[in-house]
C-alpha positions as CSV (number, residue, x, y, z in Angstrom):
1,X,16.5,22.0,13.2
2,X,12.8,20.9,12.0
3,X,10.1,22.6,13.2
4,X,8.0,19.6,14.0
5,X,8.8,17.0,16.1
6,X,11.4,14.0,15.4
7,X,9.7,10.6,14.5
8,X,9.6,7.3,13.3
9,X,7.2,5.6,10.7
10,X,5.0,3.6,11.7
11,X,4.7,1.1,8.5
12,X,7.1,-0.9,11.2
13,X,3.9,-2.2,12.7
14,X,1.6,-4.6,11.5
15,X,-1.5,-2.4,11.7
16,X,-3.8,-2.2,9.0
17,X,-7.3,-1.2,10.4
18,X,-8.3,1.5,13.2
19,X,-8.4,-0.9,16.2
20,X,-5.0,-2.2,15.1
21,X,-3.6,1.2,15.1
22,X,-5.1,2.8,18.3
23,X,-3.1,-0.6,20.1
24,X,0.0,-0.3,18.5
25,X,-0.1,3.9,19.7
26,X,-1.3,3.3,23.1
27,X,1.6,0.9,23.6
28,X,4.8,1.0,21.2
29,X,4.2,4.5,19.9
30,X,3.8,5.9,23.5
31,X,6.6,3.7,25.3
32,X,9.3,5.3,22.5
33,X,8.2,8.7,23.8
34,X,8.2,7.9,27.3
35,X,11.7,6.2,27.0
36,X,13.1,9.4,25.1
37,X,11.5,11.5,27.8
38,X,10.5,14.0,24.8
39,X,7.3,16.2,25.4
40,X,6.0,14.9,21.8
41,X,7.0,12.4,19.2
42,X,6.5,12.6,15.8
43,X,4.5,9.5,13.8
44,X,4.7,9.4,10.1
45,X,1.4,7.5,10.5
46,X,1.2,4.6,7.9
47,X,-2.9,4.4,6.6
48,X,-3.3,1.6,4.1
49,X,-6.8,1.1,2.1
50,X,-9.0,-0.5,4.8
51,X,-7.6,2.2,7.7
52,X,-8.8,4.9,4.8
53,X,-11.9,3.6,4.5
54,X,-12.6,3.7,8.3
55,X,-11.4,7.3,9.0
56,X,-14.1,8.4,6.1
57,X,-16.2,8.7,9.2
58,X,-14.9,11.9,10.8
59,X,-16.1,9.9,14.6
60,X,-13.1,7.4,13.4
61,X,-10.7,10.0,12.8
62,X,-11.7,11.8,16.2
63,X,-10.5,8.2,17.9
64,X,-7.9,7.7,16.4
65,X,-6.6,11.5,17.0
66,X,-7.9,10.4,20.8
67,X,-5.6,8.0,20.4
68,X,-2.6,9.6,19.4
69,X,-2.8,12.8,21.6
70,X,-2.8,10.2,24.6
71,X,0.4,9.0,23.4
72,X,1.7,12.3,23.2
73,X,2.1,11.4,19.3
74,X,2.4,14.2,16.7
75,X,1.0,13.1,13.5
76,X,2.0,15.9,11.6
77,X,3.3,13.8,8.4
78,X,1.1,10.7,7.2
79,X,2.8,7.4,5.2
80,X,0.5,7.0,2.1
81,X,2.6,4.6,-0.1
82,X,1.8,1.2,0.2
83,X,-1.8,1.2,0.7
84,X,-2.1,-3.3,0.6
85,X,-0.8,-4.7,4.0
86,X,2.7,-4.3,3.9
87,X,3.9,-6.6,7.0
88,X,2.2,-9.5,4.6
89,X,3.6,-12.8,4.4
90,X,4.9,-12.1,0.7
91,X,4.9,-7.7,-0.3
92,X,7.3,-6.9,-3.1
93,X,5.8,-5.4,-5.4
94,X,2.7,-5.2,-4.1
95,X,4.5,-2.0,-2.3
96,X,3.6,0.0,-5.5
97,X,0.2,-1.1,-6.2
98,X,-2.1,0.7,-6.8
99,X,0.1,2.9,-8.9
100,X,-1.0,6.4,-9.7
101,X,-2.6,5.1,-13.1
102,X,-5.1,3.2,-11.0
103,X,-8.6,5.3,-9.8
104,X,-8.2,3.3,-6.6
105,X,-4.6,5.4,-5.8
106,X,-6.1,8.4,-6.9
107,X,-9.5,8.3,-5.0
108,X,-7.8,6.7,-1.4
109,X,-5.3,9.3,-1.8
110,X,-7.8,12.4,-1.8
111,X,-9.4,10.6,0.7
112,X,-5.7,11.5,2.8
113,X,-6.4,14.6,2.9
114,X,-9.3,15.3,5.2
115,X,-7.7,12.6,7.3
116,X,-4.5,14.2,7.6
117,X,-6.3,17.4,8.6
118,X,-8.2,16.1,11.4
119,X,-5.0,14.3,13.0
120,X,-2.6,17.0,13.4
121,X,-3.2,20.6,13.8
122,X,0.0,21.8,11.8
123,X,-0.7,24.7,9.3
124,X,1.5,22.3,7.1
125,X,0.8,18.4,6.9
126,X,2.4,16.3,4.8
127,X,2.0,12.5,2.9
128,X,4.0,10.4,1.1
129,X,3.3,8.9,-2.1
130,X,4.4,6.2,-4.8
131,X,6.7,8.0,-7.2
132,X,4.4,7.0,-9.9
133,X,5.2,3.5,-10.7
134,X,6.9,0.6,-11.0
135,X,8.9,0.3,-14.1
136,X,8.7,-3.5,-14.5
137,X,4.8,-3.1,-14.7
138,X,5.2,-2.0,-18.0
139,X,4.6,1.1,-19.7
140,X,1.2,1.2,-19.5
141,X,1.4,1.6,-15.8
142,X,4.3,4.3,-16.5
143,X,2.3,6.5,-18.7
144,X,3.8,9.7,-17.4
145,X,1.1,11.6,-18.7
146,X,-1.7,9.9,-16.8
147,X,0.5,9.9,-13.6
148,X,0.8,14.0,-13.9
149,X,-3.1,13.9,-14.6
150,X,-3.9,12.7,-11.7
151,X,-1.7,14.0,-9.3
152,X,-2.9,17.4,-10.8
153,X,-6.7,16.4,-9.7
154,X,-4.9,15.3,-6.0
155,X,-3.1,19.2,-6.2
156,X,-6.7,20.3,-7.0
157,X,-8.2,19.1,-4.3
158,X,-5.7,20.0,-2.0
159,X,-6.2,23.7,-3.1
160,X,-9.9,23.7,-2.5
161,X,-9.2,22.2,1.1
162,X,-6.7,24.8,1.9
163,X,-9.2,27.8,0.8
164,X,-11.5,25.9,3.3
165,X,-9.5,25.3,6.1
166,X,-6.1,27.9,5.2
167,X,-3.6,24.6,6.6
168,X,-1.8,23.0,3.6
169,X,-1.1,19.9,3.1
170,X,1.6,18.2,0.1
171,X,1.4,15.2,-1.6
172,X,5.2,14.2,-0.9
173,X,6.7,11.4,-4.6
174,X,9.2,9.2,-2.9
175,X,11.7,8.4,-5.7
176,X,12.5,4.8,-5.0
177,X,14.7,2.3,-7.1
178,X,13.7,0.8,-10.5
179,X,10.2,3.2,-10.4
180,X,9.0,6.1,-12.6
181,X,10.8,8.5,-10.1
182,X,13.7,6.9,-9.1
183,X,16.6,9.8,-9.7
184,X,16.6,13.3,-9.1
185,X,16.9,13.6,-12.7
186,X,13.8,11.4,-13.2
187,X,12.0,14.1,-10.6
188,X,13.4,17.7,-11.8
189,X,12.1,16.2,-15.5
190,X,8.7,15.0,-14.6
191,X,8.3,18.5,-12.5
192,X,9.3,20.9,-15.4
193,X,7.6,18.6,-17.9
194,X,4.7,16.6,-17.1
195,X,3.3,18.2,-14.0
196,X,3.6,21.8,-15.7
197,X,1.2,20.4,-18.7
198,X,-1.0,17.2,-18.0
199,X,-0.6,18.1,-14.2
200,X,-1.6,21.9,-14.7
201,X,-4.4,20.8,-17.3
202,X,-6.2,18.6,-15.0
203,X,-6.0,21.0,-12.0
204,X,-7.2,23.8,-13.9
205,X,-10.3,21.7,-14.5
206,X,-10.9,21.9,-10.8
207,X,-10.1,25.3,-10.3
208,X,-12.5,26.9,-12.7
209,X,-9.9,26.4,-15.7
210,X,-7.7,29.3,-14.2
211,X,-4.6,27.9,-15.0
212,X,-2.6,30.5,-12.7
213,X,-4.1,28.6,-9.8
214,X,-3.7,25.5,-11.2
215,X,0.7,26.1,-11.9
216,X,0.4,27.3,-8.0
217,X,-1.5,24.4,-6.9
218,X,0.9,22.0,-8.3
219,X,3.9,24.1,-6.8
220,X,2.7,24.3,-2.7
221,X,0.7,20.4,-3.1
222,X,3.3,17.8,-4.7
223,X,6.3,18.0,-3.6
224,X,8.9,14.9,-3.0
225,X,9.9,12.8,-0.1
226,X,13.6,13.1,0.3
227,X,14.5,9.1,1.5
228,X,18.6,9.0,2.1
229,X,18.7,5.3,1.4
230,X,17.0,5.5,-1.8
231,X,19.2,8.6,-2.8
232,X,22.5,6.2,-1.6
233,X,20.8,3.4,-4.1
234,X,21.1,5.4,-7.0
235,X,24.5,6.4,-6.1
236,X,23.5,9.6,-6.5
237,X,25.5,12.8,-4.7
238,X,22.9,13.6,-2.0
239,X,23.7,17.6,-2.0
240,X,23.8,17.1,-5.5
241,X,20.7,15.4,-6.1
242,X,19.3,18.2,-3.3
243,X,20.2,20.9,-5.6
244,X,18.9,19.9,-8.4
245,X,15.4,19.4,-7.5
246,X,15.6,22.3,-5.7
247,X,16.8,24.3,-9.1
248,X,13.5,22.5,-11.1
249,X,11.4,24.1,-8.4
250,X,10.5,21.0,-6.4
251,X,9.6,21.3,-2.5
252,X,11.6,18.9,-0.2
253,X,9.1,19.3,3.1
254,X,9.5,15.8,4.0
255,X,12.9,13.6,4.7
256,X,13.3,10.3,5.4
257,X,16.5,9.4,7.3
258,X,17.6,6.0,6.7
259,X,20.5,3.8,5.3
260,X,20.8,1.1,3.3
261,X,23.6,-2.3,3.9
262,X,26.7,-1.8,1.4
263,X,29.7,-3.8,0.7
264,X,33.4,-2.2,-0.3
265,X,35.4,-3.7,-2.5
266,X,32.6,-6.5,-3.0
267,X,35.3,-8.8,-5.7
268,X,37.7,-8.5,-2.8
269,X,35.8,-8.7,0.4
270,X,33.6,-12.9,0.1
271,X,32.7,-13.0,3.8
272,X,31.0,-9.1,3.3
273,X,29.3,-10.2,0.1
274,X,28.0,-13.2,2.2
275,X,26.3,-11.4,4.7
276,X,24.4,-8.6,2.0
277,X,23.6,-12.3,0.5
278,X,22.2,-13.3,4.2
279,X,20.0,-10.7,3.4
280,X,17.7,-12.1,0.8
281,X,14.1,-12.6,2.2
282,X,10.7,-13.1,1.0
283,X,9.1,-10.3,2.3
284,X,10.2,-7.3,0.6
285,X,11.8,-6.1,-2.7
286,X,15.0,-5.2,-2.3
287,X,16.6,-3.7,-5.3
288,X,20.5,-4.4,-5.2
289,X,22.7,-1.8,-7.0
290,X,26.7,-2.0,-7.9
291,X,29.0,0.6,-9.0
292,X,32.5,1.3,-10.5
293,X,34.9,4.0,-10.0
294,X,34.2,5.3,-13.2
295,X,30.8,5.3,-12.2
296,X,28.9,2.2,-14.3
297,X,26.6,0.7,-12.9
298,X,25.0,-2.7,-12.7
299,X,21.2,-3.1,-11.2
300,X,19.1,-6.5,-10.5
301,X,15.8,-6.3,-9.3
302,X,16.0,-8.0,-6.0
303,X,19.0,-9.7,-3.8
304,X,18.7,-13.2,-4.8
305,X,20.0,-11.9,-7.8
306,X,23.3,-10.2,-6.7
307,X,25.6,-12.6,-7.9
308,X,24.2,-11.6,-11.3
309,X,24.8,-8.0,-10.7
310,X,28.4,-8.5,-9.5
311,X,29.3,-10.6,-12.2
312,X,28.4,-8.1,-15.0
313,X,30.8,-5.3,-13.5
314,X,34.3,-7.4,-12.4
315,X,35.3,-3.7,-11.5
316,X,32.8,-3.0,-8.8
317,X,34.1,-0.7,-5.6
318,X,30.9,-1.0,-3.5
319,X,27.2,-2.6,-3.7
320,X,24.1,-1.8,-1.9
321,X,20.4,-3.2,-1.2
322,X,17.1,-1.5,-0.8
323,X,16.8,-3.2,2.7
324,X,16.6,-0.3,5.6
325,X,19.0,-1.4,8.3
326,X,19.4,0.9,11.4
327,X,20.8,4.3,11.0
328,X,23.1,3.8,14.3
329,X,25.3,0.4,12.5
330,X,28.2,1.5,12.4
331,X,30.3,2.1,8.9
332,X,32.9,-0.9,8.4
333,X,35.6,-1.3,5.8
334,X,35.3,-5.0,5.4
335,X,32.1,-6.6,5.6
336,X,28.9,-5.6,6.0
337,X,28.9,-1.8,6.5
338,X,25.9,1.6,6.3
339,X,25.7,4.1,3.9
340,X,24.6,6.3,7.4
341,X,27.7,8.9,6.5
342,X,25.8,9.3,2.7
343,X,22.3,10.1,4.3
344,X,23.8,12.6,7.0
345,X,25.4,14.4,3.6
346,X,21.3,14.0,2.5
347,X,20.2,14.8,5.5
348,X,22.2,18.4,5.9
349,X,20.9,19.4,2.6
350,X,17.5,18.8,3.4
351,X,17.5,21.0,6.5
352,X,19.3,23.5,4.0
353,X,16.5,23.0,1.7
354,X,13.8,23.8,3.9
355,X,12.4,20.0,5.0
356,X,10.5,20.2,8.2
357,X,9.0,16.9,8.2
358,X,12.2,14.3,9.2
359,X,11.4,10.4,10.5
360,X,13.3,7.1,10.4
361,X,11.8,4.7,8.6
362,X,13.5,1.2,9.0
363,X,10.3,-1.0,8.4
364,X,12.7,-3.9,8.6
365,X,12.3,-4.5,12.1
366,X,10.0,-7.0,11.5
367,X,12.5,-9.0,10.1
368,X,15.5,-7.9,11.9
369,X,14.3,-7.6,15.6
370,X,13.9,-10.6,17.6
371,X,10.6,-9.2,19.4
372,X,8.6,-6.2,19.4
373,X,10.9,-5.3,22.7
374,X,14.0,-5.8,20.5
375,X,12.0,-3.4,17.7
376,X,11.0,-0.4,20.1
377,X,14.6,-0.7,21.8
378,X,16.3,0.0,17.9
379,X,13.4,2.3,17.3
380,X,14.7,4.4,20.3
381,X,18.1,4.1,19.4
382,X,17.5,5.3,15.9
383,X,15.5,8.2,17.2
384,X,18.6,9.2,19.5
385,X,20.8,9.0,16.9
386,X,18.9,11.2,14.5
387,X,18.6,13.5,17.3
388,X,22.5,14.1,18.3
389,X,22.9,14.1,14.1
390,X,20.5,17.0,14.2
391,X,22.3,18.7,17.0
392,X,26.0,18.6,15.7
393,X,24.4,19.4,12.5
394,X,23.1,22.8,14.0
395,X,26.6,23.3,15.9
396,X,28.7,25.6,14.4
């Protein structure tokens, strides 16, 4: 079982500055804990740019931990990807902007740091990231080398603030579909590669050019966050993919339990292909991903496009969208089913490999849910359901 407590993340709620997150704490946050009738809840707290730029002033971050210690809220993990508004009108792929080629992703996400230290008092905190970039940005924006730079200078910083304070916290790359990190493969490379040169360089530079605590630096500050519908995208093998970034030396402190929508036998099954199609909003990108039995695969950039992605592999057993539906839908053999049974395989093997930080993140409620009553109802559910996962997990 985790060590800190079970939670949800909070990029659900369209909250973007302090004010709009001390409401959304005092009453959704709060009512889910109440409801579960757990001591604490965990938040992965979502901080975009202008929340960061508020909690600079250490008397915001003191009302905003106010805030969550009334609601018996835990943030012990902190949601630093999308840093625009991402309950927008129109997100896509605004989601990955700024990229970690940008100053402005580097500087807001230093600026995480003394935040996240202030709002939990676990010796271990953690935040996720953008796994780098986006690829259709272009390879400017995909410069590997850059990206290791500056996530050595983030490392860097994080070591200075652990010899002030002795708490640690990890910078946490979320592999995510069609980005610079998108595969375990892509992760265990850019760890052994990049991060171990342009990542150790840069640290170094901020350590007093002592490259020993630079390497350790980079290994206890980045580390990835594990997200089960992501891994299912990819069509990956979750123990698999598990493994090997344990083997390349990569921490896994944070997972993300969640489940994407999947058809079976998509040539065979209209009425299931229909309802992934139903899918298809404007809000966020939802990468859409089919594959054989032999394994090929065929990947479009966003659901309006998967009759394009079906048609290039006739042979397709099952398809899948980047669009987090509740962990508790059940799996179906025709129609619209989960890939739930692939992230409990994800899930095990991140207890396995150590991950303490564990949330459901199904920011789709805004789209899904009816009301905010019909969101913190599913949030609840979700949470329960993680829970009793957890516990037949741990039986022997």
């Amino acid at each position: 079982m985790p060590l800190a407590p079970l939670g949800y993340s909070s990029n659900l709620h369209a909250a973007e500055t302090l004010g709009e997150l001390e409401a959304v704490i005092g009453s959704f946050t709060a009512e889910v804990r109440r409801r579960l009738g757990w001591a604490a809840l965990g938040l992965d707290l979502r901080l975009g740019s202008l929340a960061i730029r508020e909690l600079a002033d250490p008397a915001a971050r003191m009302r905003l931990r106010r805030a969550l210690d009334r609601a018996g809220a835990v943030a012990h993990t902190l949601n630093g990807f999308p840093l625009r508004p991402f309950q927008a009108a129109v997100v896509k792929a605004d989601a990955y902007l700024p990229d970690w080629t940008d100053a402005e992703r580097e500087s807001d996400s230093i600026s995480l740091i003394p935040i996240a230290l202030a709002l939990s008092d676990s010796p271990l905190v953690t935040i996720s990231t953008v796994p780098g970039s986006y690829r259709p940005f272009g390879p400017a924006r995909n410069d590997a080398a850059r990206i290791a730079a500056a996530l050595g200078r983030w490392a860097g910083c994080a070591a200075q603030a652990q010899r002030d304070t002795g708490r640690t916290v990890v910078l946490c790359l979320e592999p995510e579909p069609w980005c610079l990190l998108e595969t375990s493969v892509d992760a265990a490379w850019f760890w052994t590669h990049e991060l171990q040169s342009h990542g150790v360089d840069s640290c170094a530079a901020l350590l007093g050019s002592d490259l020993a605590a630079a390497r350790a630096a980079i290994g206890r500050h980045l580390g990835i966050c594990f997200d089960t519908c992501h891994v299912s995208l990819a069509f990956e093998d979750q123990a698999l993919a598990v493994a090997r970034l344990r083997s390349a030396g990569v921490p896994l402190p944070k997972c993300q339990f969640s489940a994407a929508p999947e058809v079976r036998q998509p040539l065979q099954d209209a009425a299931g292909v229909a309802e992934l199609r139903a899918l298809c909003e404007p809000r966020f990108m939802h990468q859409t991903a089919a594959c054989s039995a032999s394994g090929s695969l065929s990947k479009v950039e966003d659901l309006d496009q998967l009759d394009a992605c079906l048609a290039r592999l006739p042979q397709a057993e099952r398809v899948r969208s980047h669009f987090h539906i509740p962990v508790f839908r059940p799996v179906a053999n025709q129609g619209l089913s989960s890939t739930i049974q692939d992230s409990l395989l994800g899930l095990a093997a991140c207890l396995a490999a150590g991950s303490s930080h564990i949330a459901v993140e199904t920011y789709t409620w805004s789209i899904l849910a009816a009301n905010d009553q019909d969101a913190l109802s599913g949030t609840v559910r979700e949470l329960q359901f993680l829970d009793a996962s957890l516990r037949a997990l741990a039986t022997p």
